[in-house]
C-alpha positions in Angstrom: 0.0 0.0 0.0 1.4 3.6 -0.8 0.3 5.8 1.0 0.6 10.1 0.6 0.0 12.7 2.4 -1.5 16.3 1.5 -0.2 19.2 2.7 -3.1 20.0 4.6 -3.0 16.9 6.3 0.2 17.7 7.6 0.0 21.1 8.7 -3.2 20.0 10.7 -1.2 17.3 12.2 1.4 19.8 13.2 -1.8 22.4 14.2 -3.7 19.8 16.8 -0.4 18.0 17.6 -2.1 17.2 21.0 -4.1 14.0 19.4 -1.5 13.0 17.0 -1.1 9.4 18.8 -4.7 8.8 18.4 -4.2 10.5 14.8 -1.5 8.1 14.1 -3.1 4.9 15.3 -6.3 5.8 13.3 -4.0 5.8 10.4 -2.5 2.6 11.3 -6.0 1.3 10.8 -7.2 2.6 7.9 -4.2 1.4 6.0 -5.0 -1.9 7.1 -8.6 -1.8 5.9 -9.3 1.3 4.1 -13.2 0.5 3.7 -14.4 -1.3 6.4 -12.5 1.4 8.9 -13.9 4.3 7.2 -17.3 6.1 5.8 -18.3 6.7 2.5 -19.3 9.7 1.9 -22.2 11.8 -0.5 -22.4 14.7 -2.7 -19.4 16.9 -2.9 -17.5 14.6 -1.1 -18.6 11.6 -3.3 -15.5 9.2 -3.7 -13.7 10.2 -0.3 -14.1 8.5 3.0 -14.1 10.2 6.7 -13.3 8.3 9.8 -13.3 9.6 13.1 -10.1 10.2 15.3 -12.1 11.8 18.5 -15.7 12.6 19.0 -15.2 15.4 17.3 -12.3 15.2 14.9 -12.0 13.8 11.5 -10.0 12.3 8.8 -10.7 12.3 5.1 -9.1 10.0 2.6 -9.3 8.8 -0.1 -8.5 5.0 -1.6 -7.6 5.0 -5.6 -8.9 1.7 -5.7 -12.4 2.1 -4.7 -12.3 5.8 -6.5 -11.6 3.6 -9.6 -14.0 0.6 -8.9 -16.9 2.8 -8.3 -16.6 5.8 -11.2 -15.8 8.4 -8.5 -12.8 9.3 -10.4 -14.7 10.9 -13.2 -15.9 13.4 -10.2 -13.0 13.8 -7.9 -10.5 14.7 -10.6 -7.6 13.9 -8.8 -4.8 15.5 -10.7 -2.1 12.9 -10.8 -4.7 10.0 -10.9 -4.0 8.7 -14.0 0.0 8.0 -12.4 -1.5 6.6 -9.3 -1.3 3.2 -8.5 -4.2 1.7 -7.3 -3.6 0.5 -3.8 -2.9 3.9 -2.8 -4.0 6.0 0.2 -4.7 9.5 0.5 -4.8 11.3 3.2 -6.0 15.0 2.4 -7.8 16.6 5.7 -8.0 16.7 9.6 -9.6 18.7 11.9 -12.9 19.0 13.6 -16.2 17.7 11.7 -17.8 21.1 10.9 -14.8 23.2 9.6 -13.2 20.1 7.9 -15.9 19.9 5.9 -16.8 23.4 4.9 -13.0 23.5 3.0 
């Protein structure tokens, strides 16, 4: 599994660096089982996944594989997608549920 990490990810690791054990054990997991650990999500976030670190607090990825399998591609428009193996992991936010998702 390859596995990447945005920008923003990381500069929200760094910003809410008090729950980056739990941040970093969720991770653990979802690279283990991308889908079963994670959430599908619907409309404008159609081919990502969230999954929560803390009551509060979220990560959003995204697996090439099921973007593929399920046509999501054609909407998320990832722009190196087409040189992106298919067992990869993205992970492109963190941060609390309401703000996360309003970027």
């Amino acid at each position: 599994m390859e596995v990447k990490f945005e920008s923003a990810f990381l500069k929200a690791v760094k910003k809410h660096s008090s729950i980056k054990k739990q941040v970093r054990k969720k991770i653990d997991m979802i690279i283990e089982n991308p889908v079963s650990i994670g959430e599908p999500l619907k409309g404008n976030w159609q081919g990502f996944y969230s999954c929560p670190v803390k009551r509060n607090f979220i990560i959003i990825y995204l697996y090439c594989a099921i973007c593929r399998k399920k046509n999501d591609d054609t909407i998320v428009l990832c722009s190196d997608c087409k040189a992106t193996k298919d067992q990869t992991l993205k992970f492109l936010l963190l941060g609390p549920h309401d703000k996360t998702y309003k970027i």
